[in-house]
BAFI-3210 file (N, C-alpha, C; in Angstrom, 3 decimals, decimal comma, padded with zeros to 6 digits):
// residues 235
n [1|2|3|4|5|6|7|8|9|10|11|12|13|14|15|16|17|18|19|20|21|22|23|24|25|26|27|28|29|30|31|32|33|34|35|36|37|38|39|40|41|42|43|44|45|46|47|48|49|50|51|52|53|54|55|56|57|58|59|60|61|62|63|64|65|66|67|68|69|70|71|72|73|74|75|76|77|78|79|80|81|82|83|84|85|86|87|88|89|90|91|92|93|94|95|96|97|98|99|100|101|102|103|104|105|106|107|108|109|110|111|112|113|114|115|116|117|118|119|120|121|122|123|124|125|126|127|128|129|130|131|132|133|134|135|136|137|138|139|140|141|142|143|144|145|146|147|148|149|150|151|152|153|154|155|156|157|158|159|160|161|162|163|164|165|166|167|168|169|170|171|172|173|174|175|176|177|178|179|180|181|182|183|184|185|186|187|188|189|190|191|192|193|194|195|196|197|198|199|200|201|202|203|204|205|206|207|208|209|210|211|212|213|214|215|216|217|218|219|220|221|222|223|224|225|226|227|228|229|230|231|232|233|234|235]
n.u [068,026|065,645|065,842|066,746|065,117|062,708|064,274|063,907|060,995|059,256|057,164|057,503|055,683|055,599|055,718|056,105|055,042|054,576|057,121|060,533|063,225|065,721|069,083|069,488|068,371|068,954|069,521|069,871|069,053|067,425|065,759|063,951|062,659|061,529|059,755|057,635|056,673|053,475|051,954|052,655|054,106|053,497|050,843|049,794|050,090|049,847|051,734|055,381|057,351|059,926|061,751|063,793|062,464|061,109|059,135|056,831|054,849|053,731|052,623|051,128|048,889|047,341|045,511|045,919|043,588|042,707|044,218|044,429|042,060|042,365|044,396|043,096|041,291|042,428|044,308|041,934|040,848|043,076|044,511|046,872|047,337|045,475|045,262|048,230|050,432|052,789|053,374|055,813|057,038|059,093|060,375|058,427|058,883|056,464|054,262|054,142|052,782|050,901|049,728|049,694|047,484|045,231|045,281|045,809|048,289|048,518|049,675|052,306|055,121|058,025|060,732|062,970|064,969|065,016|064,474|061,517|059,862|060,954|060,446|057,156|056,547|055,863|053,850|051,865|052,194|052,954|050,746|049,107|050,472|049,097|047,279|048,452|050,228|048,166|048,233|050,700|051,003|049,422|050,612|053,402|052,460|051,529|052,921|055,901|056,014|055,483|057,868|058,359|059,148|062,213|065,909|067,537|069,860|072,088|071,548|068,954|067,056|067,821|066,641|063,637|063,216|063,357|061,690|059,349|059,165|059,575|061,129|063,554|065,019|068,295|069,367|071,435|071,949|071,610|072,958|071,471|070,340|072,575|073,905|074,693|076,249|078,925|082,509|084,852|087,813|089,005|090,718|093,375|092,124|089,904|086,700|084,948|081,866|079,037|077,685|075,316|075,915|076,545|079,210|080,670|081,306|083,788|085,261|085,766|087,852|089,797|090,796|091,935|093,946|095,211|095,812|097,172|099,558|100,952|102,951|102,449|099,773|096,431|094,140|091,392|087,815|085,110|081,780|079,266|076,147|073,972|074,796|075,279|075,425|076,841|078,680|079,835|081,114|083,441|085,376]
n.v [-068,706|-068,580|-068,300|-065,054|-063,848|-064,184|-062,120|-059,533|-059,587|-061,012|-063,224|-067,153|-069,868|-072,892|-075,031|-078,794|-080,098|-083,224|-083,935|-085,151|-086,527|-087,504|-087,208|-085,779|-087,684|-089,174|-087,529|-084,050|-082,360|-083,530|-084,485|-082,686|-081,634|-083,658|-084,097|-081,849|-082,353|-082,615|-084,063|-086,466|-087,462|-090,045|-090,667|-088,279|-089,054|-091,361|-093,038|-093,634|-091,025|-091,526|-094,704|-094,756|-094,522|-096,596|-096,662|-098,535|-098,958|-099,162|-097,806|-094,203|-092,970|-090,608|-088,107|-084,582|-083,034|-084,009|-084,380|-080,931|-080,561|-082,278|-080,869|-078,616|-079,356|-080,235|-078,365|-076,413|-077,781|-078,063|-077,136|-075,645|-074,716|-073,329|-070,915|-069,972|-067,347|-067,542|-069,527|-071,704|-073,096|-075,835|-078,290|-081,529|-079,459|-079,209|-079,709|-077,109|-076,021|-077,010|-076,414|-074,115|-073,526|-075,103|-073,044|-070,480|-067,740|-065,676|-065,880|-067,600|-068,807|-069,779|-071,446|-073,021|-075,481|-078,063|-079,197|-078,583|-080,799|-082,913|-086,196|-085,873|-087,834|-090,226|-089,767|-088,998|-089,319|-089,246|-088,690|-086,616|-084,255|-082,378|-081,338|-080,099|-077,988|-075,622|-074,712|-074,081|-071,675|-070,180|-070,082|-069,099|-066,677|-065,435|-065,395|-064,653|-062,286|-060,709|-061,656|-063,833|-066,383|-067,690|-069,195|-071,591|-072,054|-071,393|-072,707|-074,250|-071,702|-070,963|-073,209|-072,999|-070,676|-071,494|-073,289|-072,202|-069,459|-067,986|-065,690|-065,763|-064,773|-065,526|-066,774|-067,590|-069,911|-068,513|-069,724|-069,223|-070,781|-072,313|-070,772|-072,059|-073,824|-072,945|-072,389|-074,579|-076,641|-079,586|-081,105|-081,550|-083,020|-083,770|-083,062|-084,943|-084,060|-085,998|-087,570|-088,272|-088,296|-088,860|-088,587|-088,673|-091,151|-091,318|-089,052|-089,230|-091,506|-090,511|-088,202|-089,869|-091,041|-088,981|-087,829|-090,261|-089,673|-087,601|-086,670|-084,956|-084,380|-084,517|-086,011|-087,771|-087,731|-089,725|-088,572|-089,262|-090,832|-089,101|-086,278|-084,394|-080,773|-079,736|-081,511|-081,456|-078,937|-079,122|-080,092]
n.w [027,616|028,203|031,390|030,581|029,393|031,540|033,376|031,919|032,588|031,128|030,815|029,997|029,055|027,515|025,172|023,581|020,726|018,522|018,846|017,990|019,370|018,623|018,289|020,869|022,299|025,764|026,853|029,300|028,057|025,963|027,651|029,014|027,288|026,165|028,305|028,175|025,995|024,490|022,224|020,500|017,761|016,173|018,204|016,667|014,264|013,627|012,492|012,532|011,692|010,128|008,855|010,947|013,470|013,458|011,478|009,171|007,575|004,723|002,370|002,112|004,380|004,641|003,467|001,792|002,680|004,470|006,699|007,157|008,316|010,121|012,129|012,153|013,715|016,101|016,786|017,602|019,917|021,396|024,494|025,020|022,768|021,964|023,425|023,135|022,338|020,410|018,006|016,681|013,875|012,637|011,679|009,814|006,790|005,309|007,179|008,270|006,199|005,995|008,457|008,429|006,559|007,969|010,277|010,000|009,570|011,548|014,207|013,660|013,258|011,192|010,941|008,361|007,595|006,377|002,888|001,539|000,933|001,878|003,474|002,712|001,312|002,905|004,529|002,717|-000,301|-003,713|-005,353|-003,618|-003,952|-006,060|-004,524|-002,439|-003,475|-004,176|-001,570|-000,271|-002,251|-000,877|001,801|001,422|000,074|001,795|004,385|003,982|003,041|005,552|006,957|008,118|008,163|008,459|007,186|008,197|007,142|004,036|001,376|002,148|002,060|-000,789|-002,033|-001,244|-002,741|-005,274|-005,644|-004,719|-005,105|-002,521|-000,651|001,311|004,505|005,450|008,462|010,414|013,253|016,696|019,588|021,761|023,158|024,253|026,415|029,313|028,915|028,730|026,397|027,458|027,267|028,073|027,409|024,552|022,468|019,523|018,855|016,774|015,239|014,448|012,274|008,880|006,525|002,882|002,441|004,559|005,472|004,006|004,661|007,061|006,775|005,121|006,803|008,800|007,616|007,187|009,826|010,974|009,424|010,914|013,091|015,641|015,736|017,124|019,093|017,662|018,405|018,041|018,156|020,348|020,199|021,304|023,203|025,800|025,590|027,740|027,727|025,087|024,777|026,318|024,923]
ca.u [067,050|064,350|066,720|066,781|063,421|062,912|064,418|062,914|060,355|058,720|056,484|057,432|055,469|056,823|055,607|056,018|054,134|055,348|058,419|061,070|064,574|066,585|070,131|068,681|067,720|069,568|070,401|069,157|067,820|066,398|064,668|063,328|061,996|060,034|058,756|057,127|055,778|051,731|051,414|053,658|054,177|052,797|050,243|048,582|049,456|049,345|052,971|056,244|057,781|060,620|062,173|064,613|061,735|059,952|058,057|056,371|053,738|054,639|051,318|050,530|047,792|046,615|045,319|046,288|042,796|042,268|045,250|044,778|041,008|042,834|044,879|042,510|040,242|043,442|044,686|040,806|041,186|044,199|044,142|047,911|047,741|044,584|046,058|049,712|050,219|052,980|053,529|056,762|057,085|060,418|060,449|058,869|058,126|055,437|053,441|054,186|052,313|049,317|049,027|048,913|046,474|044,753|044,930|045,908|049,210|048,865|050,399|052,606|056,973|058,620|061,934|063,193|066,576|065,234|063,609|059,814|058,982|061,411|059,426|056,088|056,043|055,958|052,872|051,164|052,181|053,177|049,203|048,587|050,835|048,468|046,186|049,461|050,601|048,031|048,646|052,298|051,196|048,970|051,566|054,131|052,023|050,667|054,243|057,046|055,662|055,374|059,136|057,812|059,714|063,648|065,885|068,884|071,158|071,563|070,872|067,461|066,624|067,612|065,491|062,308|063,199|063,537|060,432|057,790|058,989|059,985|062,633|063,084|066,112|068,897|069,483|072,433|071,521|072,660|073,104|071,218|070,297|074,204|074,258|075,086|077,290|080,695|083,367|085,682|088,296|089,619|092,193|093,826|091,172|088,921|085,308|083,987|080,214|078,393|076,854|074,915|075,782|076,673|079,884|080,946|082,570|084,441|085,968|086,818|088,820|090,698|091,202|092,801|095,470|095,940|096,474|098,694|101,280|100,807|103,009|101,445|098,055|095,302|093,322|090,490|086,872|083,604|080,596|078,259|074,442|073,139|075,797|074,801|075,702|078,056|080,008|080,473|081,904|084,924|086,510]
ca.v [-067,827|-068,662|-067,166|-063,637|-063,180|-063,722|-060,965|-058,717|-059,347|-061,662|-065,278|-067,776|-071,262|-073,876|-076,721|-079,110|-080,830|-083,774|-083,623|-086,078|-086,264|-087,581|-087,332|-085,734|-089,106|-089,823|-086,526|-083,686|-081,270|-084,631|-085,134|-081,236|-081,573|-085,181|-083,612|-081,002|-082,948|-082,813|-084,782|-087,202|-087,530|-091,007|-090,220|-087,832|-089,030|-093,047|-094,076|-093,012|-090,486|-092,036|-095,810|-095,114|-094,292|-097,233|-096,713|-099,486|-098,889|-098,253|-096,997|-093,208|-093,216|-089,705|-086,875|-083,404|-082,452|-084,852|-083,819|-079,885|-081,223|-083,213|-080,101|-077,866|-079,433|-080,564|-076,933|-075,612|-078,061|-078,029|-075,815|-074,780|-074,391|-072,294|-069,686|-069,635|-066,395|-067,808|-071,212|-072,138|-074,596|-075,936|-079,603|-080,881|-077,890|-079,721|-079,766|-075,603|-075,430|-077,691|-075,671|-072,094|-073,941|-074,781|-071,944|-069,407|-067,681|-064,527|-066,498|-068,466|-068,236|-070,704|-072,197|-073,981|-076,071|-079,180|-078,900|-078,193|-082,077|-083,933|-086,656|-085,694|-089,089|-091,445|-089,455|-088,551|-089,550|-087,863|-088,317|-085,259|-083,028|-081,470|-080,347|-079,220|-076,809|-074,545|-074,479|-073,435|-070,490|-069,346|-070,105|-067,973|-065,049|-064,794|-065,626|-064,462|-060,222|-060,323|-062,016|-064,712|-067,337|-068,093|-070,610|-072,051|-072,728|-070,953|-073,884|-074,132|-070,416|-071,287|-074,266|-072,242|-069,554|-072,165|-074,591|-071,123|-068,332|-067,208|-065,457|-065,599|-064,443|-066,860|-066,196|-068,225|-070,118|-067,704|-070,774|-069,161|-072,467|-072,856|-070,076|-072,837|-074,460|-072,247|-073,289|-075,177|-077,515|-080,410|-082,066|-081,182|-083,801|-082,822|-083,668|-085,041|-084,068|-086,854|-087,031|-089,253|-087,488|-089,917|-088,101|-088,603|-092,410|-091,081|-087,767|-090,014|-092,204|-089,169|-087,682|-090,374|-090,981|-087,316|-087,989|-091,153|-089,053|-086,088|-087,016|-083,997|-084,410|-083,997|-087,401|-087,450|-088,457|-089,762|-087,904|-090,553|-090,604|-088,154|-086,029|-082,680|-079,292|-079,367|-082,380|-081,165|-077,924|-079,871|-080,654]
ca.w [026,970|029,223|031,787|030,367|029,429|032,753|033,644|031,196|033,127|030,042|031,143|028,747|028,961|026,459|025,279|022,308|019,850|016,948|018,475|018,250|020,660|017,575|019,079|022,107|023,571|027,160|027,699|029,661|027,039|025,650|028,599|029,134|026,071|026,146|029,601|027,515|024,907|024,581|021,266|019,423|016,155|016,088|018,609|015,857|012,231|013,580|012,312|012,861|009,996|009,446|009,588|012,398|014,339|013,480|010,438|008,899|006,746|003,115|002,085|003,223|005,348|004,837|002,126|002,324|003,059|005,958|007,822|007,238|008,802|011,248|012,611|012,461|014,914|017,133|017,646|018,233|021,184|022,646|025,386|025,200|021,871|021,717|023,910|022,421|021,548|018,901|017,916|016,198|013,626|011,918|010,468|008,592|006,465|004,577|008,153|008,464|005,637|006,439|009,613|008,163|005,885|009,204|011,763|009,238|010,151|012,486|015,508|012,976|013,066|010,155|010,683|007,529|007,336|005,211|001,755|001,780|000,838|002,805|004,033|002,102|000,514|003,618|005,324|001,677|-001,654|-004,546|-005,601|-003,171|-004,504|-006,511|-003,420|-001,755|-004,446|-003,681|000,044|-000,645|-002,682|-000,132|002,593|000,544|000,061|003,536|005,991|003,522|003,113|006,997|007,378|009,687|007,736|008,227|007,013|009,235|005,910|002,608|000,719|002,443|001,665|-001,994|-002,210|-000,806|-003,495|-006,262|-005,448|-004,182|-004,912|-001,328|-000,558|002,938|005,087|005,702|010,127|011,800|014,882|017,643|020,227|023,038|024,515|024,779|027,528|030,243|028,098|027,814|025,658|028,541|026,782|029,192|027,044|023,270|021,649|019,212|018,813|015,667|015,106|014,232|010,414|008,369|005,008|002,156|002,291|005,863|005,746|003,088|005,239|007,935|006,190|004,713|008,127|009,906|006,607|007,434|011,102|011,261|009,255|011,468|014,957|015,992|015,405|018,074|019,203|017,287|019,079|017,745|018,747|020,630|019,642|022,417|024,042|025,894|025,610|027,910|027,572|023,851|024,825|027,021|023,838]
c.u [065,869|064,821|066,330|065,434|062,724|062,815|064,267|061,889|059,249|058,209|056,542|057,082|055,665|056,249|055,799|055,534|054,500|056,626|059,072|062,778|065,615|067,817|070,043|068,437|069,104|070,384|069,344|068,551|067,382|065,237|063,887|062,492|060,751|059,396|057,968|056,222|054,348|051,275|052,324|053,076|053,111|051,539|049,122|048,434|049,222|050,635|054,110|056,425|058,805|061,003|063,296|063,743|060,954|059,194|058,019|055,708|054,007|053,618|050,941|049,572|046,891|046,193|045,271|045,145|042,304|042,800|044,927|043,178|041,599|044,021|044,256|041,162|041,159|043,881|043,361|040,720|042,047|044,192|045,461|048,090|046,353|044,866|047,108|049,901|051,296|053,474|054,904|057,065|058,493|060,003|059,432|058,257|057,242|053,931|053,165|053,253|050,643|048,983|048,935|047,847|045,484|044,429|045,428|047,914|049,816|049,709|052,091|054,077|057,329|060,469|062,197|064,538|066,621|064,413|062,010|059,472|060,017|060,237|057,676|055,697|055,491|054,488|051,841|051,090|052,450|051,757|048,813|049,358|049,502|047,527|046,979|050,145|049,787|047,881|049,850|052,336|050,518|049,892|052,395|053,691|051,909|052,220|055,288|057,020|056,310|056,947|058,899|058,784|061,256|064,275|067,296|069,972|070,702|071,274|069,181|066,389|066,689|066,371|064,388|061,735|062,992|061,846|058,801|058,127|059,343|060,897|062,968|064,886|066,965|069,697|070,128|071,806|072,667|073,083|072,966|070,778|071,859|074,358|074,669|075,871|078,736|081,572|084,632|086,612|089,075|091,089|092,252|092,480|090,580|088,302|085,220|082,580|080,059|077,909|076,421|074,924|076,873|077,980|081,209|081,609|083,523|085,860|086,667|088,056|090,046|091,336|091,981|094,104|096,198|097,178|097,764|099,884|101,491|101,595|102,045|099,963|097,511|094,574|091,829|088,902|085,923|083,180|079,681|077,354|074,032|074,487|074,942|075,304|076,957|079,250|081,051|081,225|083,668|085,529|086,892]
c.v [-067,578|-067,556|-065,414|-063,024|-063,188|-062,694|-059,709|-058,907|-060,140|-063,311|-065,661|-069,276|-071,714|-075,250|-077,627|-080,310|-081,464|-084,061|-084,855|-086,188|-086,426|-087,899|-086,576|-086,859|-089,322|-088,897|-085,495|-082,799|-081,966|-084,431|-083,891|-081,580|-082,476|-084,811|-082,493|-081,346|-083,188|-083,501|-084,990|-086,972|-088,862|-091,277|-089,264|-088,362|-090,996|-094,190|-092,934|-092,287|-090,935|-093,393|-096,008|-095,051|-095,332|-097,603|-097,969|-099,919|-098,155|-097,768|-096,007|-093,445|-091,695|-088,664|-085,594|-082,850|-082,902|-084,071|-082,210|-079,942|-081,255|-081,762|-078,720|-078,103|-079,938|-079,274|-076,261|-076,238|-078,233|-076,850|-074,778|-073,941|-072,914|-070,806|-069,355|-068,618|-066,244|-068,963|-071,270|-073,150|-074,411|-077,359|-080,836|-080,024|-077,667|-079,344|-078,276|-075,024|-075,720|-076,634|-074,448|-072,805|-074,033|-073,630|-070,644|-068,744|-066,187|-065,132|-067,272|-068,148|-069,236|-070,610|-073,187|-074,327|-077,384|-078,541|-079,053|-079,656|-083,176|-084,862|-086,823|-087,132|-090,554|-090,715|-089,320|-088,864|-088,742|-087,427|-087,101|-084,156|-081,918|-080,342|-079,679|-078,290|-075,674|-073,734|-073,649|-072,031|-069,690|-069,228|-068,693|-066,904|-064,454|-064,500|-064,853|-062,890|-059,896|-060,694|-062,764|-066,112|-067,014|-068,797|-070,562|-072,277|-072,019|-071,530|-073,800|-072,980|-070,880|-072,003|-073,761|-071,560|-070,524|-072,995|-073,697|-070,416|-067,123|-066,699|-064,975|-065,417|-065,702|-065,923|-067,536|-068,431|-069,256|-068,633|-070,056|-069,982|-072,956|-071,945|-070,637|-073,765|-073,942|-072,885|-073,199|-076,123|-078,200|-080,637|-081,127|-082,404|-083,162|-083,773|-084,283|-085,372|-085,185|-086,506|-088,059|-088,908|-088,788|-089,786|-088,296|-090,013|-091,928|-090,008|-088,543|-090,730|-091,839|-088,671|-088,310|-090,582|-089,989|-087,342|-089,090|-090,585|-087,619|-086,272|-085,882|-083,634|-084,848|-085,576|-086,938|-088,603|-088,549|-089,357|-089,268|-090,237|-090,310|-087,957|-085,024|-081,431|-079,737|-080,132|-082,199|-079,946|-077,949|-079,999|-079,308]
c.w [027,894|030,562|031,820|029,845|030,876|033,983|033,171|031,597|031,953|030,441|029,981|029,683|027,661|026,383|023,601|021,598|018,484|016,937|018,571|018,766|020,159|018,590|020,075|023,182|024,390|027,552|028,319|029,334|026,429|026,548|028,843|028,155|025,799|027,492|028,995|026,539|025,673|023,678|020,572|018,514|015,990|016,626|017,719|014,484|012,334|013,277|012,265|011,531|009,505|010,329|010,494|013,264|014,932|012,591|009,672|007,715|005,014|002,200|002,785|003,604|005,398|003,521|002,809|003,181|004,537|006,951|007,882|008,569|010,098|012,332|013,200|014,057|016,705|018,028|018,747|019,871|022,032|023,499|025,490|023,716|021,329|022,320|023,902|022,118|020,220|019,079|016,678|015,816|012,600|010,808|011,059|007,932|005,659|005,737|008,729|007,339|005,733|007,821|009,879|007,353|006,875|009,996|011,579|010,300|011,061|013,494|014,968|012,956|012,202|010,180|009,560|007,661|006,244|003,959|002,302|001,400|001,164|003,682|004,004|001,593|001,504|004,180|003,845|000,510|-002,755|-005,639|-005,161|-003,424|-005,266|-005,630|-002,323|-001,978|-003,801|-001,977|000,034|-001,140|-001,697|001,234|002,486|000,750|001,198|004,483|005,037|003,334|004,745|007,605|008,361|008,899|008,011|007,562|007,478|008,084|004,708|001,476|000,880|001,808|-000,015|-002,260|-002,049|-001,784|-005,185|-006,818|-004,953|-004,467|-003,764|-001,302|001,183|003,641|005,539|007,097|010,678|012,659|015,580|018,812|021,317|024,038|024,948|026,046|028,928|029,788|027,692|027,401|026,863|028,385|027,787|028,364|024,964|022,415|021,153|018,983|017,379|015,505|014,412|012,306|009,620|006,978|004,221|002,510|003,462|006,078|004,831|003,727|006,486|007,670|006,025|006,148|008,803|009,097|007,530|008,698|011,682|010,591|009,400|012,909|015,834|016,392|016,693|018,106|018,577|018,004|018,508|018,159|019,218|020,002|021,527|023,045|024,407|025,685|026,377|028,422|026,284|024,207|025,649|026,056|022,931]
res [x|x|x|x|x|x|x|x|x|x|x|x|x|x|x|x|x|x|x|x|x|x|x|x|x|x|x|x|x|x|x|x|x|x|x|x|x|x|x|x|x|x|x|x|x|x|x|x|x|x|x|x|x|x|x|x|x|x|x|x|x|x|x|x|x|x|x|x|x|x|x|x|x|x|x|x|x|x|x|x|x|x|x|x|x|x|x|x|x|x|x|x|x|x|x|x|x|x|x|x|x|x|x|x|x|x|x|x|x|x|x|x|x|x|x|x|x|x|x|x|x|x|x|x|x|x|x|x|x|x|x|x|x|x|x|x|x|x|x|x|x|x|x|x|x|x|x|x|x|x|x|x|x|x|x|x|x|x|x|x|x|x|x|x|x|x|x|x|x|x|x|x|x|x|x|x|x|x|x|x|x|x|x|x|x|x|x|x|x|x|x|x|x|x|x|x|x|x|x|x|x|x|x|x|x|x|x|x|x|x|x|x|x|x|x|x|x|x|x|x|x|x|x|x|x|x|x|x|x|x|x|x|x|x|x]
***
């Protein structure tokens, strides 16, 4: 992507903020990425967001008003972030709303894929709901006219539409970061993506029945924790 803007003749600097490498870690769009980073997650709210990360503390630590506070005076000084001309936020989509609450949302793009209060309870409480309601409606009104909101899954889009009112376009990842990644298969194996869904020891199980009375059947491979682009596309 970077690439072809490029050559459109388009400067893109890049940097990111909160972020975390997830299954990313020990690879090399992991590592692009943590070379980019200007401000952890833990670094601004003080504890990790969730307990794979780390998290500890089973008392939030913050009120809506602090943090919208606490963002607002973070952006005014960051220097990349003050001259951004758009800032792109995805998850979580509790923190997209604190920071149109913040820095209002002319500059502002909204990626959604989890529910709007995933994770709301470990940074906040369900005490601050009430002072986060009307953030949401002003969110809503302001990003969802202009079409600055997405959501990666039609589930997500539901949920948005269910819980605000939004109704926001549901837009397929086009996998232009895959552009150095072509699909190149070494061997008949197939991959199996990784998944932490309740659902997922259950499908395995099923799958291999399937396969021991399949002579036929294809070797089936776990997904490690951190592969790259384009070791996944070998399979």
């Amino acid at each position: 992507l970077y690439k072809e803007a490029a050559a459109d003749g388009v400067e893109l600097d890049v940097a990111h903020f909160f972020a975390y490498l997830w299954s990313l870690t020990g690879t090399a769009e992991g590592a692009s990425l943590k070379a980019g980073l200007r401000m952890s997650w833990e670094a601004f709210w003080g504890e990790p967001l969730t307990k794979s990360q780390g998290r500890q503390v089973a008392e939030p630590l913050w009120t809506v008003a602090k943090a919208v506070q606490a963002l607002q005076s973070y952006v005014s000084r960051e220097p990349f972030l003050r001259r951004a001309q758009i800032i792109v936020c995805c998850e979580p989509l509790w923190m997209c709303v604190l920071l149109h609450a913040a820095i209002g949302g002319a500059r502002l793009v909204v990626r959604a894929s989890m529910c709007l209060l995933h994770a709301f309870s470990h940074v906040f409480g369900a005490s601050e709901l009430g002072a986060f309601w009307p953030l949401v409606r002003a969110f809503a009104a302001d990003m969802a006219p202009r079409g600055a909101v997405s959501a990666a899954a039609r589930i997500s889009a539901e949920m948005l539409a269910f819980q605000t009112g939004m109704r926001v376009p549901y837009v397929p990842a086009l996998s232009l970061h895959l552009s150095n990644a072509a699909y190149a298969p070494k061997t008949a194996d197939v991959l199996m993506f990784r998944s932490q869904l309740p659902s997922a020891p259950s499908f395995r199980r099923l799958l291999k029945l399937i396969v021991a009375d399949w002579p036929e059947a294809p070797r089936i491979v776990d997904m490690p924790q951190g592969m790259s682009f384009a070791d996944i596309s070998s399979f």
